[in-house]
C-alpha positions in Angstrom: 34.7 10.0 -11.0 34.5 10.7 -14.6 31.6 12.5 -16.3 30.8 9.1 -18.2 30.8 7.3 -15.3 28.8 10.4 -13.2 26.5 10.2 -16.3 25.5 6.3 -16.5 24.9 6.4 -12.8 22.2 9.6 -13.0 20.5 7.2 -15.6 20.4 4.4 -13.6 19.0 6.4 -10.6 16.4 8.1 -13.2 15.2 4.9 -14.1 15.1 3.6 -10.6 12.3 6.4 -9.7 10.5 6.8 -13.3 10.3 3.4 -13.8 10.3 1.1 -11.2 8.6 4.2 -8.9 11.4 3.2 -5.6 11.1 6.0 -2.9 13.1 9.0 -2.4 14.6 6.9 0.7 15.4 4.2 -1.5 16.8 6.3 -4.0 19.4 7.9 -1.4 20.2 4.5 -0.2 21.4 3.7 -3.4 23.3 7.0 -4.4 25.3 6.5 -0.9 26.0 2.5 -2.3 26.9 3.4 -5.9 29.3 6.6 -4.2 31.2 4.5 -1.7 31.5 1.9 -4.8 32.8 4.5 -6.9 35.2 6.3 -4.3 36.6 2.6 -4.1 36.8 2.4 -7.8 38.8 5.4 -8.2 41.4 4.5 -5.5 42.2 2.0 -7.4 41.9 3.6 -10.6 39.4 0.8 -11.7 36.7 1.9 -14.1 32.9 1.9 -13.1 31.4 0.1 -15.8 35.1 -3.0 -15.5 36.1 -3.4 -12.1 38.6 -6.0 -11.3 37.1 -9.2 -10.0 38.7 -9.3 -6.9 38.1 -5.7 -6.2 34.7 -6.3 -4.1 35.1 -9.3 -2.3 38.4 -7.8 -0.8 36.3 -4.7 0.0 33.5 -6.6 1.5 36.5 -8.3 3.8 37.5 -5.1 4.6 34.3 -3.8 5.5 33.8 -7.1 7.8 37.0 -6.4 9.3 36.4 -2.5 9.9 33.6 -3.7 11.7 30.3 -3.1 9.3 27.6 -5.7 9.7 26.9 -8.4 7.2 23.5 -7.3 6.6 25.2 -4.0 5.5 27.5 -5.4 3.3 24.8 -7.4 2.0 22.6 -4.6 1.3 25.6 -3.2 -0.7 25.8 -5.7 -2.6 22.5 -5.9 -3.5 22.5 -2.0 -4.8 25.7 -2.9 -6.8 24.0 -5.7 -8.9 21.5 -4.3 -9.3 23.4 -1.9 -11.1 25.6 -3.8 -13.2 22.4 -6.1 -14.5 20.5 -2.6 -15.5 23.7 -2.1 -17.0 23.9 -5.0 -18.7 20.4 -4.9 -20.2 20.8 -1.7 -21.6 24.2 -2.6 -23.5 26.1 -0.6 -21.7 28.6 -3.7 -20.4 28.5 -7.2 -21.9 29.1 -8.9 -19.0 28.0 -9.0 -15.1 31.0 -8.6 -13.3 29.2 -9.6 -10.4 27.5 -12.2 -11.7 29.6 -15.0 -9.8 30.2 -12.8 -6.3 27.4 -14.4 -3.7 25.4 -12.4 -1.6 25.9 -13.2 2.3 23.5 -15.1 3.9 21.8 -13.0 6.2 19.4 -14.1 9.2 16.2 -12.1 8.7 16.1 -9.7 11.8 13.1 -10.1 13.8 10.8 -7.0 14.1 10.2 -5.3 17.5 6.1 -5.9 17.7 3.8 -5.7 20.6 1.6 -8.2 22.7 -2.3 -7.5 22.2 -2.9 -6.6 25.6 0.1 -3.5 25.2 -1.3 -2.7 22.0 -4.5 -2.2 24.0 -2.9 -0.1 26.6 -1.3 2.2 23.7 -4.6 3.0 21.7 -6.0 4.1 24.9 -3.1 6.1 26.2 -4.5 9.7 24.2 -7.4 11.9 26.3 -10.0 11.7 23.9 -12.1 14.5 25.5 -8.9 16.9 23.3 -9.6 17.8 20.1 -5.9 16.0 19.3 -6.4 13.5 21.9 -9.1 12.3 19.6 -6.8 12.7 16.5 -4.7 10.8 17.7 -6.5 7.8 19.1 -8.1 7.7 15.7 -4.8 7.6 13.9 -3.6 4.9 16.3 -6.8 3.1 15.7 -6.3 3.1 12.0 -2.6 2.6 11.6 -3.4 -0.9 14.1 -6.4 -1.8 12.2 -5.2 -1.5 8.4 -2.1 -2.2 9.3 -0.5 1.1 7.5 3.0 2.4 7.2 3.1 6.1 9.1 3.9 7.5 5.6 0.7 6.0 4.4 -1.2 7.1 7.6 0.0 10.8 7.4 -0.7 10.9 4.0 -4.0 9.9 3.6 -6.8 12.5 2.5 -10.3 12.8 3.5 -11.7 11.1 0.0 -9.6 8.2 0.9 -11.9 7.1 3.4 -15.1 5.4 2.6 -17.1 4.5 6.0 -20.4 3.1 4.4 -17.9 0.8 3.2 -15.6 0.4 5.9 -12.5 0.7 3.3 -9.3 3.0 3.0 -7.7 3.6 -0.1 -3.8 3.7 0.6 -0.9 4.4 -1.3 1.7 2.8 -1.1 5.3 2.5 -2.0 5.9 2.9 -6.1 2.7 4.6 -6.5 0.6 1.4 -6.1 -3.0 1.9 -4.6 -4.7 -0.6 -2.3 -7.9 -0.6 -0.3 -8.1 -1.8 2.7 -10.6 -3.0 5.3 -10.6 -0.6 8.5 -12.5 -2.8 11.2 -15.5 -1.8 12.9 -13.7 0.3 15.9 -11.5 2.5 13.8 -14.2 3.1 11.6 -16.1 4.2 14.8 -13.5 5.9 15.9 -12.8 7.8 12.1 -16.5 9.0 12.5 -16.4 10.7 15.6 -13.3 12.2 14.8 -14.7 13.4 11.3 -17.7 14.7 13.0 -16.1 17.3 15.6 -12.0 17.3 16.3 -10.9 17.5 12.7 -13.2 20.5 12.0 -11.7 22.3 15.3 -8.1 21.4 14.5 -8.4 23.4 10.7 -9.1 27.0 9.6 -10.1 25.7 6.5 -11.5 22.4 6.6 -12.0 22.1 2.9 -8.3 21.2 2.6 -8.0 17.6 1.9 -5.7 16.3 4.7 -7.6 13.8 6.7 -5.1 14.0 9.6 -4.2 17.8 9.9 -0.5 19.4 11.9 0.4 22.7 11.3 -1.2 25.2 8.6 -4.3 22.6 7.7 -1.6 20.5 6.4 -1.2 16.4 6.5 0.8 15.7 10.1 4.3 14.9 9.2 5.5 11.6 9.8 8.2 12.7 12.2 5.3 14.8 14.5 3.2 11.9 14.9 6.3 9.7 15.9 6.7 12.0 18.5 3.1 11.3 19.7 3.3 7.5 19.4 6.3 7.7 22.2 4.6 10.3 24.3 1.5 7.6 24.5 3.8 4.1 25.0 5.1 6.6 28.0 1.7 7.3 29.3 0.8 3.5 28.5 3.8 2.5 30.3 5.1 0.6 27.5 9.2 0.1 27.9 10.1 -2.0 25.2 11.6 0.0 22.0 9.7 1.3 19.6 10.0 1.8 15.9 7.5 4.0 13.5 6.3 0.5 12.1 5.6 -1.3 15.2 1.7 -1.1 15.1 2.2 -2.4 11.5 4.0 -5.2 13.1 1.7 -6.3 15.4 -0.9 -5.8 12.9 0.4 -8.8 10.4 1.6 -10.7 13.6 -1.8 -10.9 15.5 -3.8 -11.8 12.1 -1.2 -14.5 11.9 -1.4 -15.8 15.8 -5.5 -15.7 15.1 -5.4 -18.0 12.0 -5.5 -15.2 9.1 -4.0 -16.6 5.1 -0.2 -15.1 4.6 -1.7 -14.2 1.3 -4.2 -12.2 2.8 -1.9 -10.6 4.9 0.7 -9.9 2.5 -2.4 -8.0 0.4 -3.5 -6.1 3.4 0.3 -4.9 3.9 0.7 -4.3 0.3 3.8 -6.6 0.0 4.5 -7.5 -3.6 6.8 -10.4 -2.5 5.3 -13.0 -0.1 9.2 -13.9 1.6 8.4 -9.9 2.8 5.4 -11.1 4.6 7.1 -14.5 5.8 8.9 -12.2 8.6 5.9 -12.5 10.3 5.7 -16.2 10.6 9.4 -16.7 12.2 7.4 -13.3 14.7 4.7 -15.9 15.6 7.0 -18.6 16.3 9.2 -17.1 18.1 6.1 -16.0 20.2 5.1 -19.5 20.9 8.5 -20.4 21.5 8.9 -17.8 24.3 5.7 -18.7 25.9 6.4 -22.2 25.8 9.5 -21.6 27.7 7.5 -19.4 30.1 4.8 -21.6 31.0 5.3 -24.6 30.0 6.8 -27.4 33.6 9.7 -29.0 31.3 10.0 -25.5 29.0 
């Protein structure tokens, strides 16, 4: 790669995360796109900023020959023009070379979720007579009842929390601050925590981390993970989890009960609505299974 070339992408990835505030995960995601892209670029000794039109649809072949999935190659794809339009709209190129390259049509993936009664089992799977046993019920309890990412969970301080008014303020991804309603039990559940474990759990309980791990300081995402699978076990939950699975069943159950997608999409902090639609094809595919299940000609 040439130190033009090396250059224009380092101000592409700057402008990603100063001004369109994508995470750091998101930002990685991208560099490893834009260096396979490149490494491709240079095998053919094709330059970054005019690649030969028929240079990525015979790589996307080859990827779907090699054996990556489409979504893969469509996520690619999707990092690449996204490129080549900032590149275009800051003069660098004067044409999209992409521009006429479709991305693949991709079935959305359905997302692993839990019935109510499971989720039940789960937030009562911690011994709440432990000083963590009631940290983590309360985490459970919130991350279920707002609906939050882990990131946004183990990240929340104690002046994020207002339970006169039942509300959490949340950060979420790009900076972008929310408040959302907790429901009566986790706010139950916060206040008993805040009144005895989270005191016991910190030498200094003047620090702001609402959730505390080791040294006073905000539980890491990958520790309470950990937690969350040690609890399915002792709820006897088999099905496979992910970190984002009481999130699921958070915007699925609203759904199955009646709640607005708008409303939902707010409480999740979506900026696009088709984000939130997942959870409608979730709901369906609930009734479908249950119709199959129960129904004499299902």
């Amino acid at each position: 790669m040439s130190a033009a070339d090396r250059d224009t992408l380092e101000a592409f990835l700057d402008a990603l995360w100063l001004e369109q505030g994508v995470s750091d995960h998101t930002l990685a995601a991208y560099r490893r796109d834009l260096a396979a892209w490149t490494a491709r670029l240079a095998e053919r000794d094709e330059a970054l900023l005019a690649p030969a039109p028929a240079t990525l649809p015979a790589w996307l072949d080859e990827r779907r020959e090699a054996g990556y999935r489409l979504r893969s190659n469509a996520r690619l794809l999707s990092s690449l023009r996204r490129f080549y339009r900032w590149a275009l709209e800051t003069g660098r190129i004067e044409r999209d070379p992409l521009a006429e390259i479709r991305l693949p049509r991709v079935r959305p993936s359905l997302p692993e979720t839990l019935e109510e009664d499971e989720v039940e089992r789960l937030l009562a799977a911690p011994d709440v007579t432990t000083d963590l046993g009631l940290r983590d019920r309360t985490m459970l309890e919130v991350l279920y009842g707002a609906g939050l990412r882990v990131s946004e969970l183990v990240g929340l301080g104690v002046e994020a929390v207002n339970l006169r008014q039942g509300v959490v303020r949340v950060r979420g991804k790009g900076d972008k601050d929310r408040l959302v309603p907790l429901g009566e039990e986790a706010v139950d559940w916060l206040s008993r925590y805040l009144r005895t474990a989270r005191g016991a759990l910190m030498q200094d309980p003047t620090r702001p981390a609402l959730f505390p791990g080791r040294g006073d300081r905000s539980l890491t995402r990958q520790a309470f993970w950990y937690r969350i699978k040690h609890h399915a076990r002792v709820a006897g939950i088999e099905r496979p989890l992910s970190p984002h699975t009481l999130r699921h069943a958070f915007a699925t159950h609203l759904l199955n009960h009646g709640a607005n997608l708008r409303v939902v999409q707010l409480l999740l902090g979506h900026s696009d609505l088709s984000t939130t639609q997942i959870y409608t094809h979730v709901a369906q595919a609930r009734l479908e299974r249950l119709h199959a299940d129960h129904h004499p000609r299902g």
